[in-house]
C-alpha positions in Angstrom: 152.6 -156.5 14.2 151.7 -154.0 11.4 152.7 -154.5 8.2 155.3 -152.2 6.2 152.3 -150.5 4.4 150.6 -149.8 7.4 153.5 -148.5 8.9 154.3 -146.2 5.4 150.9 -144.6 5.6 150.7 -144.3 9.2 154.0 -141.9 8.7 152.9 -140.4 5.8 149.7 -139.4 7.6 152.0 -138.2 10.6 154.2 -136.4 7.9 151.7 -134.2 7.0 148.6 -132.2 8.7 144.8 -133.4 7.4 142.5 -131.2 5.8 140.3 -133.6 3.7 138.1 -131.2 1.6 136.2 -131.9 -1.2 132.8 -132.4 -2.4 130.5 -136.1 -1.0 127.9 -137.3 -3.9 124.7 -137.7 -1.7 123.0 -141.5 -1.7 120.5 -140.2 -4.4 118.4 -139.3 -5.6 118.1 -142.1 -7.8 115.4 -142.9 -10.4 114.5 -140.9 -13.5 113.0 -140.9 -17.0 113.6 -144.6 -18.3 113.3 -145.5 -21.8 114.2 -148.7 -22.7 115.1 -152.5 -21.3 117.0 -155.2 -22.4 118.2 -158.4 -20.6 120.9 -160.4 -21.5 121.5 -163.0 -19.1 122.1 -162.1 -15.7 122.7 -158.7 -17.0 119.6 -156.1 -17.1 120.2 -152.9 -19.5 118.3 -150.1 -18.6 118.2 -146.9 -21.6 117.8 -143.5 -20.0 118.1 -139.7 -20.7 121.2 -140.0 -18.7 122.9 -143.0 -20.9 123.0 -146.9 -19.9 122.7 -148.5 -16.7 123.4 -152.4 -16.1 122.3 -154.6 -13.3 123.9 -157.7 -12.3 121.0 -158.0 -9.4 117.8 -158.0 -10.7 117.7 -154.0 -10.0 118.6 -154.2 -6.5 121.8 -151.8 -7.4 122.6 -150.3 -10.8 126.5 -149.0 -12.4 126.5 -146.2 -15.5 128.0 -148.1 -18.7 128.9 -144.8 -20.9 132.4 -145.0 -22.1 132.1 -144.2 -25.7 128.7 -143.0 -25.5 128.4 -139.5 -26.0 124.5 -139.3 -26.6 123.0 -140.2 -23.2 119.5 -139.9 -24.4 118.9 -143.9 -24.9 115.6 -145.2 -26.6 116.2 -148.5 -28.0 118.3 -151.6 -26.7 118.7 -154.9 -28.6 121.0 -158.3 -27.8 121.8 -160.3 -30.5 124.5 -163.5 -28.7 127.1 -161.1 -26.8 126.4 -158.1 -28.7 124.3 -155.3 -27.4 123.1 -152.4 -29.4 121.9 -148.8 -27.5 119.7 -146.5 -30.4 120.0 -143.2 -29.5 118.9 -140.0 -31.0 122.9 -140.0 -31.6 122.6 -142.9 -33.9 123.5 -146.6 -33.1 126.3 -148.0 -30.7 127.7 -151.2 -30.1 129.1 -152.9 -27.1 130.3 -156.1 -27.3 131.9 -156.3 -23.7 127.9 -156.0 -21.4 127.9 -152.2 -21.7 131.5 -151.5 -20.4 132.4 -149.7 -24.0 130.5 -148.4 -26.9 131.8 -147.6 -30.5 129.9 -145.9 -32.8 128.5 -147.6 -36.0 127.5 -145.3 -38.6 128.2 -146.1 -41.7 125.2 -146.4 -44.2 123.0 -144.9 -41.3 121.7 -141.9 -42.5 119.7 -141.2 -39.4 120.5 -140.1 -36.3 117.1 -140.2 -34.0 116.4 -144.0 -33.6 113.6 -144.9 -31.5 113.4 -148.5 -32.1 115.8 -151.7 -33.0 114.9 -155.2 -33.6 116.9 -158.7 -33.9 116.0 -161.0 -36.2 118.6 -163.9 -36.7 121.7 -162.1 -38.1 119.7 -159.5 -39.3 119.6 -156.0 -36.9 117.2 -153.4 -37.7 117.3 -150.0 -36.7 113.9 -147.4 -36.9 113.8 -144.0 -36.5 112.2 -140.5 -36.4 111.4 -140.0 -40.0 114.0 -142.0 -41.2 112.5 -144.9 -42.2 114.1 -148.7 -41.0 117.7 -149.5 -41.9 119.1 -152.9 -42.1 122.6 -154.2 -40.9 123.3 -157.6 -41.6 127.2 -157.1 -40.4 126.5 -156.6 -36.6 125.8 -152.8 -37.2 129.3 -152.6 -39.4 127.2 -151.2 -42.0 123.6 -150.0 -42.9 120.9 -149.9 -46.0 118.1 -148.5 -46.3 114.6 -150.9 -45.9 112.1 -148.6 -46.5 110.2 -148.8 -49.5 106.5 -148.4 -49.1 106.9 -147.0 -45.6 105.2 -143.5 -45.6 107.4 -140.6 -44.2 106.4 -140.8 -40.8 107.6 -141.4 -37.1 108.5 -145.1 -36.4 108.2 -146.0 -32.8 108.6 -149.7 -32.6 109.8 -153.0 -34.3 108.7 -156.8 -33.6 109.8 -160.0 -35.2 107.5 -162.5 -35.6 109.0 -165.6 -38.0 109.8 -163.9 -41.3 107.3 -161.5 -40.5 108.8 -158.0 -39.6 106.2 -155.2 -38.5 106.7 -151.3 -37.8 104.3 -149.2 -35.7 104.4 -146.0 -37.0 102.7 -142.5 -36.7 100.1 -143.9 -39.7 99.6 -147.2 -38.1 100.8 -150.8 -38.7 103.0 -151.8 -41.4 104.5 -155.5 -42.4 107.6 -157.1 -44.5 108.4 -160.5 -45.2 111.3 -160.0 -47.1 113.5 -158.0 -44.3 112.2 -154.5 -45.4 112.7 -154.3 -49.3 109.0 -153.7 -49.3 106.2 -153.3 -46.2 102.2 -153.2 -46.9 100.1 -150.7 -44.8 97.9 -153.1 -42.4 95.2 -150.3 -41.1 92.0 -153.2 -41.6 90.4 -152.7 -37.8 92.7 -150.3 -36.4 90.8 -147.0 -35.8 93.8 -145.0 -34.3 96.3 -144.7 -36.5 99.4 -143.6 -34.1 101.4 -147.0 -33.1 103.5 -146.4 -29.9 104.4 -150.1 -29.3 103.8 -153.9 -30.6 104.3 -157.1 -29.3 104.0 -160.9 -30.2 103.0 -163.7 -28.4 102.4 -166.8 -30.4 100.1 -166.4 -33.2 98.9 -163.1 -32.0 100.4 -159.3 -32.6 99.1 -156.2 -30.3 99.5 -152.8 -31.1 99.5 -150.5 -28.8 98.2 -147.4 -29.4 97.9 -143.4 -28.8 94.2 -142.7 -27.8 93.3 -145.7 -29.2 94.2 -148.4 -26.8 95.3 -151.6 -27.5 94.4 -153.8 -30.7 94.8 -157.7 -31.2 95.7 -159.1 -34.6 95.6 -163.0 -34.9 96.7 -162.9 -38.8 99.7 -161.2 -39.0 97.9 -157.9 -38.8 95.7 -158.0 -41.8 92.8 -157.4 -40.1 92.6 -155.8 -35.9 90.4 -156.0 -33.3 90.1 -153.6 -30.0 90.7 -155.1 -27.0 89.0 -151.7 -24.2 87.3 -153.9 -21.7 89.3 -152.5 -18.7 91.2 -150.4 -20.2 91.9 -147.0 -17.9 93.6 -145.2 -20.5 93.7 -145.4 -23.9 97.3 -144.2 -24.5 99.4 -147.1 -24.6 103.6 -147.1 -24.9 104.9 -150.9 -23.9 104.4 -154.1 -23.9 105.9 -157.6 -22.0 105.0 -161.2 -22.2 104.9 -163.2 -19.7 103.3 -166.3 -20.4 100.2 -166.3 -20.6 100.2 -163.0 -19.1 100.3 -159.3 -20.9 101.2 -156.4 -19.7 100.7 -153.4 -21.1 102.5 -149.9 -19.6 100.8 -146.7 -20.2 100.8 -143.0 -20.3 99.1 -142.0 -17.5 97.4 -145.3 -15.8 100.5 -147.5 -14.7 101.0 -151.1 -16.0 97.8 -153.0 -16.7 97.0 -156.7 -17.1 95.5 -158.9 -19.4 95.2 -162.8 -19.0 93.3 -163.6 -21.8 95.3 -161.9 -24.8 94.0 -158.9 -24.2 90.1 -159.4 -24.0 89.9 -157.7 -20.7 92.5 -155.8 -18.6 93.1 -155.3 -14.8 95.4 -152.7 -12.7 98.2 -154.1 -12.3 100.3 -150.6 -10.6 100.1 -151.3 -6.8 102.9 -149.5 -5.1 104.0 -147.7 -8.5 104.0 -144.0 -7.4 104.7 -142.9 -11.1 101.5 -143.2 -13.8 103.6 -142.9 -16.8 105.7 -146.3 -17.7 107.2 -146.2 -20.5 109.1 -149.9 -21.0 108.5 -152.9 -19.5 111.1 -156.0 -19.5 110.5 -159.8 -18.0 113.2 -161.7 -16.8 112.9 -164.6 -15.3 109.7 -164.5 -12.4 110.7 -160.7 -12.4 109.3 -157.8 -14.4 110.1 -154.6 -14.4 108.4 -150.9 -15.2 110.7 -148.1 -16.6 108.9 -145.1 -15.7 108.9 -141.4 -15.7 110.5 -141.6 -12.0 112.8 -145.0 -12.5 113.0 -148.5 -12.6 110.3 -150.6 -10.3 110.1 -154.2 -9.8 107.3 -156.9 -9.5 108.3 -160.0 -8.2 103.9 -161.4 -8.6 102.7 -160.5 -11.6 102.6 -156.8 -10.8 100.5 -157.4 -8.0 102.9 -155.2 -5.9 105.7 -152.9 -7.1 109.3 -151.8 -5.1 111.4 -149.2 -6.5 114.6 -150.7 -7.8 117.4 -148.2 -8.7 119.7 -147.8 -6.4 122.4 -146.2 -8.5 120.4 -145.6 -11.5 121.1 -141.4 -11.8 119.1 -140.5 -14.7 116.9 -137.4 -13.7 118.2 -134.1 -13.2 118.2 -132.1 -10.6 116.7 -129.0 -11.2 115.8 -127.3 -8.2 116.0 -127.3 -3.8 113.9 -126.2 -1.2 114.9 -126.3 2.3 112.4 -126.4 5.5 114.0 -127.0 8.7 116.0 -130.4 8.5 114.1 -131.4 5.4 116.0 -130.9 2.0 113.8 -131.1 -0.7 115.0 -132.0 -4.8 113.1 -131.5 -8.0 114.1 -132.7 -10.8 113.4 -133.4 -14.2 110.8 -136.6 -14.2 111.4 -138.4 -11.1 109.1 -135.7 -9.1 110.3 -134.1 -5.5 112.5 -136.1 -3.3 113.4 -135.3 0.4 116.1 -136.0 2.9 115.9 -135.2 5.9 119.2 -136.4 7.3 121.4 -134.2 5.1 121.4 -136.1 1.8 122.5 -139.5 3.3 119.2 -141.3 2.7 116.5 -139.6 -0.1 112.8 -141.1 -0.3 110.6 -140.0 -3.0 107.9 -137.5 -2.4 105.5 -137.6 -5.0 101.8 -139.1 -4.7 99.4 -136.7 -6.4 102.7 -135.0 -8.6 100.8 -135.8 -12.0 103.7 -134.1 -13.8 107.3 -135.5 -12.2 109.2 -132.5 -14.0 110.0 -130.1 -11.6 111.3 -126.5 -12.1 111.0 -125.2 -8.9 110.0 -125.6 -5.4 109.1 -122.9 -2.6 108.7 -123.3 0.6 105.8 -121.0 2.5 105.3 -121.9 6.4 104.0 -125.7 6.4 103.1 -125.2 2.5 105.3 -126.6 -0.2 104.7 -125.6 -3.6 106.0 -127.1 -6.8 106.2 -125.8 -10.3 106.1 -128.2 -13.2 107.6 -127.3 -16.3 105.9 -129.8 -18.6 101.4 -130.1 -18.1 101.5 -129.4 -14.8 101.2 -125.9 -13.6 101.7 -125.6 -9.6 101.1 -128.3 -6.8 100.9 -127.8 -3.2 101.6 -130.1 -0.4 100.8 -129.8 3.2 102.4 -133.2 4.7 106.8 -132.1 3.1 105.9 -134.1 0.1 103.5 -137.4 1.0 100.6 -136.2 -0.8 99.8 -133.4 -3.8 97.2 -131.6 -5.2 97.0 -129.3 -7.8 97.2 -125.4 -7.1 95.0 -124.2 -9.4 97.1 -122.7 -11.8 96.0 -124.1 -15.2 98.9 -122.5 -17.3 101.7 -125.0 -17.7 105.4 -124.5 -17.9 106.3 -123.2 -14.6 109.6 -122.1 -14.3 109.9 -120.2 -11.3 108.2 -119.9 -8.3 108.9 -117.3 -5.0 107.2 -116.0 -1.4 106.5 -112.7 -0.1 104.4 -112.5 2.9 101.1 -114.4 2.0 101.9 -113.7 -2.0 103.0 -116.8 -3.8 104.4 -115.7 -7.3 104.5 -118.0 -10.3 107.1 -117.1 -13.3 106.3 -119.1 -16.5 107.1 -119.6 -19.7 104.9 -117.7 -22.4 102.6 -116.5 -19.7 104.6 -114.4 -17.5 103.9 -114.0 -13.3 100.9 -114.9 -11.9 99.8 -114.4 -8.4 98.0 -116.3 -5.6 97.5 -114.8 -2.1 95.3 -117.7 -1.2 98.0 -120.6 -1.6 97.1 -121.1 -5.0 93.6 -122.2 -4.7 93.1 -118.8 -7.4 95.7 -117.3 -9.5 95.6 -113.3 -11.2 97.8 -112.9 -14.5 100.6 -109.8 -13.6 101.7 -108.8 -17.1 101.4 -105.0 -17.4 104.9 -103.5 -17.9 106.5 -107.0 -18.2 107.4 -107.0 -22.3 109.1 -111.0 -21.8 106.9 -113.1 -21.0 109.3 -115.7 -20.8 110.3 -115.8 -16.4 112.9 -118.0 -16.2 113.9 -116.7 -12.1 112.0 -114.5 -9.1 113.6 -112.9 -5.9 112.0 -110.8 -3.4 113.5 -108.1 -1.6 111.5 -106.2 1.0 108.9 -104.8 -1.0 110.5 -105.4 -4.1 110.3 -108.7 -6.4 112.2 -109.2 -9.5 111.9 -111.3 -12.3 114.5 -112.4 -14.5 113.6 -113.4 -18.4 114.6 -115.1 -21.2 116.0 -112.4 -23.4 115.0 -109.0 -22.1 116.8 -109.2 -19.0 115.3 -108.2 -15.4 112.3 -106.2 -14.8 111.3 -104.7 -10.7 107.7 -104.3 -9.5 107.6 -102.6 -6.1 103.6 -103.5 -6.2 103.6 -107.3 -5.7 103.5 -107.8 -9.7 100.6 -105.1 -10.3 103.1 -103.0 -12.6 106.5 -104.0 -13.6 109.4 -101.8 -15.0 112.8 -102.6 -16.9 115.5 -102.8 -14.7 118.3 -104.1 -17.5 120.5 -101.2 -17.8 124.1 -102.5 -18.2 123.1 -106.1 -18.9 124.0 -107.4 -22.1 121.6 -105.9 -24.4 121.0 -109.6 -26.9 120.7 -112.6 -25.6 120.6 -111.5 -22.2 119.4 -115.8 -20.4 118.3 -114.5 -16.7 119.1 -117.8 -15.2 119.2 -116.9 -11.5 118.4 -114.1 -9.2 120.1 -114.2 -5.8 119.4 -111.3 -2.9 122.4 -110.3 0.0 121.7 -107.3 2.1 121.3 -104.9 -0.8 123.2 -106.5 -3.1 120.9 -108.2 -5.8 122.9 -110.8 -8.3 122.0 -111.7 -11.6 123.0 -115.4 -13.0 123.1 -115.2 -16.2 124.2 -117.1 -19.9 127.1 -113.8 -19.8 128.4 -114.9 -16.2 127.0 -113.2 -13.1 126.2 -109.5 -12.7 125.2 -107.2 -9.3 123.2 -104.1 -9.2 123.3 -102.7 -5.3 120.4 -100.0 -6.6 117.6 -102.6 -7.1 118.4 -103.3 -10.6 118.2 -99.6 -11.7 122.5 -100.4 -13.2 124.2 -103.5 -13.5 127.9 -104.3 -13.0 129.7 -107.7 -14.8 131.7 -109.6 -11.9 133.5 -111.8 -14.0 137.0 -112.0 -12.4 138.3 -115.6 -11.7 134.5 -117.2 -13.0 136.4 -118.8 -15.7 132.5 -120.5 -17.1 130.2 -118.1 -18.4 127.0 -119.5 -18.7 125.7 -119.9 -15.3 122.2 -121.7 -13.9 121.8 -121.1 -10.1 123.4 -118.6 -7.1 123.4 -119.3 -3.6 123.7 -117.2 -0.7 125.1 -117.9 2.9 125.7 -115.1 5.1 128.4 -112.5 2.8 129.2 -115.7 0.5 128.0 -115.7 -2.9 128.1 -119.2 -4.9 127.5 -119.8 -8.6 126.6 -123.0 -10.5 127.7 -122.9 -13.6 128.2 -125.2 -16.8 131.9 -126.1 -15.6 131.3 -126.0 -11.7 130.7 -124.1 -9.0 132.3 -121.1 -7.9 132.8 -119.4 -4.6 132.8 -115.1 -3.8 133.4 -113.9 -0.1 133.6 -109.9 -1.3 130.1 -109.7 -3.5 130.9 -111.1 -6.7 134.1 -109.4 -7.3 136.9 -112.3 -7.9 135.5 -116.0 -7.7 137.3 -119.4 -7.5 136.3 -122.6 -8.3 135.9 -124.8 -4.9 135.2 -128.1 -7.4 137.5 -130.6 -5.5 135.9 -133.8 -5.9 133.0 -133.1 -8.6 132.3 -134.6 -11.3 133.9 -133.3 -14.8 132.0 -132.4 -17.6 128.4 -131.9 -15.1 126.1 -129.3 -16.1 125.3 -127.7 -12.3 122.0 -126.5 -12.4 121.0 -126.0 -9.0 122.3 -124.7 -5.5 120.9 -124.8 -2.2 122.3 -123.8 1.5 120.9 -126.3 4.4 122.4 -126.1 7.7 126.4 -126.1 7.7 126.4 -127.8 4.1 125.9 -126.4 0.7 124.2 -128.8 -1.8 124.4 -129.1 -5.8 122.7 -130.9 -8.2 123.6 -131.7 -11.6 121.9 -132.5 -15.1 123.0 -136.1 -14.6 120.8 -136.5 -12.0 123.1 -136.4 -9.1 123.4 -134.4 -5.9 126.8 -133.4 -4.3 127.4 -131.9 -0.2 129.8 -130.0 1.2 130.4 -128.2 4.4 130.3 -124.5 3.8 133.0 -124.0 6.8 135.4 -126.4 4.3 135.5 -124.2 1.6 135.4 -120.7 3.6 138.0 -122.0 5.3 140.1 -123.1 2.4 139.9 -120.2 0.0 141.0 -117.7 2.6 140.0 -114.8 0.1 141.8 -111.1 1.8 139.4 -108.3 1.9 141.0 -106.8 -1.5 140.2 -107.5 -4.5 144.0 -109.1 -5.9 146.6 -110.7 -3.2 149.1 -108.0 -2.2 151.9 -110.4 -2.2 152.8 -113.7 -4.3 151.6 -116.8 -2.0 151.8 -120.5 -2.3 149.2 -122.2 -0.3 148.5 -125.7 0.7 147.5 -128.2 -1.1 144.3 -129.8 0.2 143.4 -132.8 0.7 146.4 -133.4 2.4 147.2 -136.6 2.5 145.9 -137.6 -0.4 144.4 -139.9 -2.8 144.6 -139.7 -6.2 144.3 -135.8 -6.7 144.3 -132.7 -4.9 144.0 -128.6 -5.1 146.8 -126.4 -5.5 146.0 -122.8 -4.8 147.9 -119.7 -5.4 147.7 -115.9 -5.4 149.9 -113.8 -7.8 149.3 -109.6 -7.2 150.3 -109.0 -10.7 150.0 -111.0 -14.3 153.0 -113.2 -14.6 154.5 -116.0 -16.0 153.6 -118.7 -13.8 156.2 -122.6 -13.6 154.2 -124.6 -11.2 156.1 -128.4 -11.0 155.9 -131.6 -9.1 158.8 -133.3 -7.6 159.6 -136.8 -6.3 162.2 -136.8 -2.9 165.1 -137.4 -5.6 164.7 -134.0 -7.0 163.1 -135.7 -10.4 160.0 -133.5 -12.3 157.0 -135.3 -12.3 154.6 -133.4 -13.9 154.0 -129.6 -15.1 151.0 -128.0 -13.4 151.5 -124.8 -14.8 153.8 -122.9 -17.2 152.7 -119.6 -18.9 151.2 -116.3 -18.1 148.6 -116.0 -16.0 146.3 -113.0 -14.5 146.3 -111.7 -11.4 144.4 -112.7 -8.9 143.7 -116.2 -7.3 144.3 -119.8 -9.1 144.0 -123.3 -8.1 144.8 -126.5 -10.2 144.5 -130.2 -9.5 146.7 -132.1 -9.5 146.6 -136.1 -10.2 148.3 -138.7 -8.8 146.1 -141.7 -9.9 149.6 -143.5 -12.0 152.1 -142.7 -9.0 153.0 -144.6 -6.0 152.2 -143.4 -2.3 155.2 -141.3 -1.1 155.9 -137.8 -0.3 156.5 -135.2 -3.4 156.9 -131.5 -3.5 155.7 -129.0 -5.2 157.4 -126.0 -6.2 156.2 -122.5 -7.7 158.2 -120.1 -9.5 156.7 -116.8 -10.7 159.3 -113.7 -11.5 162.1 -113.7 -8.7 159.5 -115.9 -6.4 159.8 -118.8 -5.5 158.5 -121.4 -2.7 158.3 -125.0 -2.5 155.5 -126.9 -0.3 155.3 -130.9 0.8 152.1 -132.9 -0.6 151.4 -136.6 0.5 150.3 -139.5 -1.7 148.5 -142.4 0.5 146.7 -145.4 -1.2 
């Protein structure tokens, strides 16, 4: 027999016709630049560009831990009992409750970059970018400065040792023993003078250095010793003990391992895909790299390495590239992922990537080509991502990239377009005509290709790049942020930090097309068949009549997501946002939804419905007024009572849609009603939990 709830939402559902419609976060890609550890019991803390992430299962899944964080670039963790402290280049937070919630503590701290924090009894200590070390000895409730006879200089790491505190800075090592009233340089032996990390292990102190490699200290670092044997690189950024074992992560060579404090070193990175680690953690038989690309774990000793975060969204995504059923993400330090099964499952796809942030991919035949925004240049691969190589282009900061026929066009950043007709293997500089050097987008268009700048606008070269030409005119004229270039028939659209713009004479005028685009500053266009989509810094919009009107089809994104990238693949249109994160939806969903007329404003005042429908917690109300009007748009339960206001003011013509949230009512059927001049209609919406 079926219970009374079951039999409630079974009527509900009968009540009222389904048209579920809203954007599906992907399973990934997961991963990105991580900063910082910290463990705390059962409980791992992981520091990233995107904010805190906790693990309850040694890394096998992680959860975001933001609320009351509003810096999410994270480069110091400390525990001190049930306390745990985040530095970011926001200042320092507390959370007393594993993460869940953060308050600020400021006061006294007159920095707002820390890169380092250190627990010593009840004493916390906080370092930053030429700031100097600040001392809390009130669980962060207030500061003071501990400075004096530290130089001004970049302080990158803190280690306790007794009553000994020490401080690796940009001009080497320096020590207190009296809680930093006063520190004493301690440069004796240590040739490089740039200190990225320290560590201590009984009577012994390493420094890890810049260039320099690692040096031992066995007195408190009055005097240092070089410890190379082995070493594969000589920029080092974090240490863990384990034991009697060290490990030592790198910039550029993995995790390495020493056995004998540090008189020789061995590899130690099988199965880590990423060269740059920038934290390592121990807990337990477990340790753990934070790299460039996420969190790995090695359960031996780093013998062998397996990705571990599952959940851990920290990279953004910056770019797609679609190839048949593969989808293909770059983003900004965990390299190029695919899926090839529509976003359900990603894999990473980056051997031979030596720089993971990606700008832009291109797709040429069986050729896939990656542009890396950072040292990189352009990389090709042959195999949809197993294996790299460079592409020859030395120039760095690659911000565009685009295909014409056997061309393959490069846009950078301070160099302008380059271009290889031999799949990159040589490159030839195009910069005659082209007065911004600063590419930030490319589109071809028959014979035409376009490149859109930084902050002169577009320019056309009908020569594959040999000449270019202004092609600006009725573009803002300062400022003018060329995000995107999108081509549809012979309509050519310009994203842009001003909104989006068409020209449907190759760029020779421009035209704003900012009705219903309520966010101005937008970073990517899509194109499928006559649709027109736009990923902006509030969310994406939809155009089915060439940029005209818009609407937002957001139902189900994220709030307050920077989308910076857009990407048709089969019946589904993908986004990816700045937290790392990629969304799906069908493209038939939201075609089908807006049901835009062929003119540009609704001929008639129209109510549509709501969808999802049934619902749970929020949905979309849409609706079209023909002329600007004062708009009452209400929510009613079946007893005739208001509950909530949706909308009451004047309002523009043209198409709106609201949401509408449900999260603090009870299941049941409510109406909505919308009253604008002597109009008026009422529609049925369905709550189901």
């Amino acid at each position: 027999m079926s219970t009374p709830v079951v039999r409630l939402a079974l009527a509900l559902v009968l009540l009222c016709p389904i048209t579920a419609a809203q954007w599906v976060q992907t399973n990934g890609p997961y991963g990105g630049m991580t900063r910082c550890f910290a463990v705390s019991g059962t409980n791992l803390f992981a520091g990233t560009n995107s904010g805190v992430f906790r693990s309850t299962d040694n890394g096998a899944s992680w959860t975001t831990i933001n609320t009351g964080l509003p810096d999410a670039s994270v480069y110091a963790l400390a525990v001190s009992g049930t306390n745990l402290f985040a530095g970011t280049w926001g200042g320092v937070f507390l959370s007393t409750n594993n993460g869940s919630s953060w308050t600020a503590k400021p006061t006294g701290l007159t920095i707002s970059s820390v890169n380092a924090l250190a627990v010593s009894g009840t004493n916390l200590f906080a370092a930053g970018t030429f700031g100097g070390v600040f001392l809390s000895t009130n669980t962060g409730t207030s500061w003071s400065a501990a400075s004096f006879g530290l130089p001004f200089s970049e302080l990158n790491a803190l280690a306790v040792s007794g009553t000994n505190l020490f401080a690796g800075t940009g001009d080497g090592v320096f020590l207190s023993t009296n809680n930093g009233t006063t520190w004493t340089a301690k440069p004796t032996g240590l040739t490089t003078s740039y200190v990225k990390a320290l560590a201590v292990s009984g009577s012994n102190l390493f420094a890890g250095t810049l260039g320099g490699g690692v040096f031992l200290s066995t007195n408190s670092g009055t005097t240092w010793t070089a410890k190379p044997t082995g070493l594969t690189t000589f920029d080092v950024s974090a240490f863990a003990v384990s034991g009697t074992n060290l490990f030592a992560g790198t910039e550029g060579g993995g995790v390495l391992l020493s056995t004998n404090s540090g008189t020789s070193w061995s590899a130690a990175s099988f199965g880590l895909p990423f060269s740059e680690v920038n934290a390592l953690a121990v807990s337990g038989t477990n340790l753990f790299a934070g790299t460039g690309g996420g969190v790995f774990l090695s359960t031996n000793s780093g013998t062998s390495w397996s990705a571990a975060s599952f959940g851990l969204a920290s990279t953004g995504v910056y770019c797609f590239a679609v190839s048949g059923t593969n989808l293909f993400a770059g983003t900004e330090g965990g390299g190029v992922f695919l899926s090839t099964n529509s976003g359900t499952s990603w894999s990473v796809a980056s051997t031979g990537l030596t720089d993971t942030r990606v700008s832009s991919l291109a797709v040429s035949g069986t050729n896939l080509f990656a542009g890396a925004f950072w040292t990189g240049g352009v990389f090709l691969s042959t195999n949809n991502g197993s294996s790299w190589t460079h592409a020859g282009l030395t120039i760095s900061l690659v911000h565009a990239l685009a295909v014409s026929g056997s061309n393959l066009f490069a846009g950078t950043w301070g160099g302008g377009v380059f271009l290889s007709t031999n799949n990159g293997t040589t490159w030839t500089a195009k910069p005659t005509g082209l007065t911004d050097p600063y590419v930030n987008a490319l589109a071809v268009s028959g014979s035409n290709l376009f490149a859109g700048t930084w902050s002169t606008g577009v320019f056309l070269s009908t020569n594959s790049g040999t000449s270019w030409s202004a092609a600006s005119f009725g573009l803002p004229t300062s400022g003018v942020n060329v995000n995107a270039l999108a081509v549809s028939g012979t309509n050519l659209f310009a994203g842009t930090g001003g909104g989006v713009f068409l020209s449907t004479n190759n760029g020779t005028t421009w035209t704003a097309k900012p009705t219903g685009l309520t966010t101005s500053y937008v970073n990517a266009l899509a194109v499928s068949g006559t649709n027109l989509f736009a990923g902006t810094e509030g969310g994406v919009f939809l155009s089915t009549n060439s940029g005209t009107s818009w609407i937002a089809v957001n139902t189900g994104l994220p709030t307050n997501s920077v989308f910076l990238a857009l990407a048709v693949s089969g019946t589904n249109l993908f986004t990816g946002t700045g937290g790392g994160e990629v969304w799906r939806r069908p493209l038939s969903e939201m075609i089908t939804s807006v049901r835009i007329p062929l003119a540009e404003l609704p001929t008639q005042f129209r109510l549509e419905q709501n969808y999802p429908n049934p619902f749970n917690p929020s949905t979309i109300i849409r609706y079209g007024l023909p002329e600007r009007s004062h708009v009452s748009l209400a929510v009613y339960n079946t007893l005739g009572q208001q509950v909530t206001v949706l909308q009451n003011g004047e309002q523009e013509a043209g198409y709106h849609e609201v949401r509408f949230d449900a999260s603090t009512l009870p299941s049941g059927v409510y109406f909505y009603r919308m009253q604008a001049g002597t109009f008026m209609e009422t529609r049925k919406l369905c709550l189901v939990r």
